[in-house]
C-alpha positions in Angstrom: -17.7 56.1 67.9 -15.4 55.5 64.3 -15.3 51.6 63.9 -11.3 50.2 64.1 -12.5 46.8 62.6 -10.9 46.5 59.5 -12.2 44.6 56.7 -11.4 40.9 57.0 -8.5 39.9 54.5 -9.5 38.2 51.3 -8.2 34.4 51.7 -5.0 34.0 50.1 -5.3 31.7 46.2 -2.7 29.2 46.1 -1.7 29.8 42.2 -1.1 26.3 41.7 -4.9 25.4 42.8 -5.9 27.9 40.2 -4.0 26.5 37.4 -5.1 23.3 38.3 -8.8 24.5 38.5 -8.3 25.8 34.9 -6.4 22.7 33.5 -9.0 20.8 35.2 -11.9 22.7 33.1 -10.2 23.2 29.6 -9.9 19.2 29.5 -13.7 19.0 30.3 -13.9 21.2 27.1 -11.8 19.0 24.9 -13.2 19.5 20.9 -15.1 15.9 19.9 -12.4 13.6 18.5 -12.1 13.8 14.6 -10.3 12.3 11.7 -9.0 15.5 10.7 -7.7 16.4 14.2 -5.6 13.6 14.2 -4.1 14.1 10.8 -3.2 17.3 12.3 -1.9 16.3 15.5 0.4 14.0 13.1 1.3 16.9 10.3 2.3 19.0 13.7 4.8 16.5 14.4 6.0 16.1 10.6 6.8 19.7 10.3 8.5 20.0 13.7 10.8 17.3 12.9 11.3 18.8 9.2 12.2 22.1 10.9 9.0 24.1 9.4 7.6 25.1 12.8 10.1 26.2 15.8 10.1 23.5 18.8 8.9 24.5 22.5 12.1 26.2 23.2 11.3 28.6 19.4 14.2 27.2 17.7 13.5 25.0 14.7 15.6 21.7 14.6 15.6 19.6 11.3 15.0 15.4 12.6 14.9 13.7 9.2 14.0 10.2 10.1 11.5 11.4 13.1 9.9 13.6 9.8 10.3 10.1 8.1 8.9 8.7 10.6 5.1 10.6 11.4 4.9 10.9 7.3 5.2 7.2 7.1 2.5 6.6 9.8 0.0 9.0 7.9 0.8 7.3 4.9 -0.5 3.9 6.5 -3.6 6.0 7.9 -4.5 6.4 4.2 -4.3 3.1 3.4 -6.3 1.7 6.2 -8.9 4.3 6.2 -9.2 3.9 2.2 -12.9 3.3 1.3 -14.2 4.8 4.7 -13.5 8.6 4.8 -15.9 10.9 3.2 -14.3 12.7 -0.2 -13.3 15.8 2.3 -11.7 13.5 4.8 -9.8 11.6 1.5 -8.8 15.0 -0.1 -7.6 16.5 3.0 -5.4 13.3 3.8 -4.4 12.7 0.1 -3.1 16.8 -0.6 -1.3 16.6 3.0 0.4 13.6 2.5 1.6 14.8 -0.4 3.0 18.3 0.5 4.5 16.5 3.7 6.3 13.9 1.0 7.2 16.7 -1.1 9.0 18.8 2.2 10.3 16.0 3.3 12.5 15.4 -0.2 13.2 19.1 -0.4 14.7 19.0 3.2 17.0 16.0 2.1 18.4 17.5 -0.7 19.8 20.0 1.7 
């Protein structure tokens, strides 16, 4: 006698459960906070706003004073942190800063 049961249907994934099931376990596998990832969270921003890296949307848009503005705030990152980074941390900072200051002057000539 042939069986007419049909296997049961899987059970339908709401998409958005999924993504939040994913979003939910790359933030319990965030990196350990660093003073380097924060410099770079802040030179990400610099060279949005000078126009070096496209935007969300792939266009590049030039924001001077924005670029003025995250520069500035790295700048008094190296001041406050003087004496307390280790010589990589101070290096790293010191040759950003710089080429950040340096873009930054060669965006406003133009």
């Amino acid at each position: 006698m042939p069986d007419d049961t049909q296997p049961a249907p899987e059970p339908e994934v709401d998409p958005a459960t999924n993504l939040a099931d994913e979003r939910a376990q790359a933030l319990e596998n965030l990196p350990v906070p660093q003073f380097g990832t924060l410099i770079q969270l802040l030179t990400s921003q610099s060279l949005l706003a000078l126009g070096v890296l496209p935007g969300p949307d792939g266009k590049a848009q030039r924001e001077l004073p924005l670029a003025k503005h995250f520069i500035d705030l790295i700048g008094i990152l190296e001041a406050k942190t003087k004496g307390n980074l280790t010589p990589e941390e101070e290096k790293h900072l010191s040759a950003t800063l710089h080429d950040l200051r340096m873009m930054y002057v060669e965006q406003s000539k133009g």
